[in-house]
N, C-alpha and C positions, 0 to 999 in steps of 0.2 A: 219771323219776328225781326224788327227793328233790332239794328247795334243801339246802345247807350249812345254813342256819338249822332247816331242818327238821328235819333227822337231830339236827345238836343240841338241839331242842326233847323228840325223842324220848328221848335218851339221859339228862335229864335226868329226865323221867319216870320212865325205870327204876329211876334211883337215890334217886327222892322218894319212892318205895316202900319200898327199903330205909329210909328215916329217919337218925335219927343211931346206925345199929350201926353202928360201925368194923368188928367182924370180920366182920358179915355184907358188907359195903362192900369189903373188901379179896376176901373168897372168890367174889366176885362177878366185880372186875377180873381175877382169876387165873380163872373159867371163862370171860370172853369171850374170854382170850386163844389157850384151846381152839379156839375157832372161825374164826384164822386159816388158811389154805390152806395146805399143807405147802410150806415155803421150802427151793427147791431146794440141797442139799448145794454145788453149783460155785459157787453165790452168798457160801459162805461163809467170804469172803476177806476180810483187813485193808480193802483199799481201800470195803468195804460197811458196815466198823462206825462205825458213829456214836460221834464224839470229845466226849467229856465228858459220858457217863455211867457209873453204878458196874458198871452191868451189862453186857455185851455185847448188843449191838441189832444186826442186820443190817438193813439198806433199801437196797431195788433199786428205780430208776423207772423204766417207757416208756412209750414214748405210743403210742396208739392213737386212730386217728381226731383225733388233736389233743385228745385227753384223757390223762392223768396217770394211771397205772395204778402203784400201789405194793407191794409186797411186802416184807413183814417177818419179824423172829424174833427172838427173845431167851435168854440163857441161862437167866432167870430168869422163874419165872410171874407176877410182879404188873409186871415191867417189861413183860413179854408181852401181858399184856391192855391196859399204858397206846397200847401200839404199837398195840394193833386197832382200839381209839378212835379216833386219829388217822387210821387208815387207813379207817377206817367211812366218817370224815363226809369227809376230803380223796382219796380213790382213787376216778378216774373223774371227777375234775373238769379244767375247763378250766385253763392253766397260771395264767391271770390271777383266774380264781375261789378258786385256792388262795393267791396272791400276796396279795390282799385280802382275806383270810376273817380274821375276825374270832371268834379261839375261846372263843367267852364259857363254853362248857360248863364248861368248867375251873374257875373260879372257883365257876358256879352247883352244881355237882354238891360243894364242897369239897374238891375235889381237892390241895389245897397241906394242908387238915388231914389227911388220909387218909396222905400216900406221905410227909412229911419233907421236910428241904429238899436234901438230894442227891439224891432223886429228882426233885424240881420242879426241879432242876439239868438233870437228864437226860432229864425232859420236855420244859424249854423249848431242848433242842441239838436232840429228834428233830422238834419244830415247826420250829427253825431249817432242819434238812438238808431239811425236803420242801419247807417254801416255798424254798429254795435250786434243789433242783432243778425245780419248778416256772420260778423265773425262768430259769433257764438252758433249756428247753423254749421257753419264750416269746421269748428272743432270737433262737432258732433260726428260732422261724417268722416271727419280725419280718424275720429277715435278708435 
């Protein structure tokens, strides 16, 4: 498996291709979000939407093997694809590698010019909820 550095070294790539088109940039984040896993309908309850952003975001975590396993959806395609992102490079990691991960992609890729700052709002809540429940995983097995 890919380091976290990795994956974002990758994803960075992707979008140094596209260059500076904003709409080819934007129709790009809205087909990665295509390639999410279909999020199960019973998931899709209040207690799953992530607070503080404009869009509806669902995020589900378990662990598995002592790894971080996350699942997403949004009612919207470009908050959809920013969700696969997150979930690309932090699902499947350990709780304390997502605790520590340091998501320089964001910045490198221009992501705060691309989405607005209500969306860089409800980017930086869906980065909040998964290192959140990372920590909370991590406590568990500390316990």
């Amino acid at each position: 498996m890919s380091t976290i550095q990795e994956v974002q070294d990758e994803i960075i790539s992707e979008f140094e291709i596209l260059g500076d088109d904003k709409e080819s940039t934007i129709y790009y984040i809205m087909e990665l979000g295509d390639g999410l896993p279909e999020f199960p309908e019973a998931e899709r309850v209040d207690e799953n939407i992530i607070k503080g952003c404009q869009s509806k975001v669902w995020l589900t975590a378990h662990e598995v093997d002592g790894r971080v396993i996350f699942e997403a959806d949004s009612n919207t395609d470009i908050t959809k694809g920013l969700i696969s992102l997150l979930v690309r490079v932090l699902s499947g990691r350990k709780p304390m590698e997502i605790s520590n991960a340091d998501l320089y992609f964001i910045d490198k890729i221009g992501m705060g010019n691309i989405i607005g700052s209500q969306r860089s709002n409800g980017l930086a809540s869906m980065i909040k909820q998964m290192k959140f429940y990372a920590l909370a995983f991590q406590a568990k097995q500390n316990a």
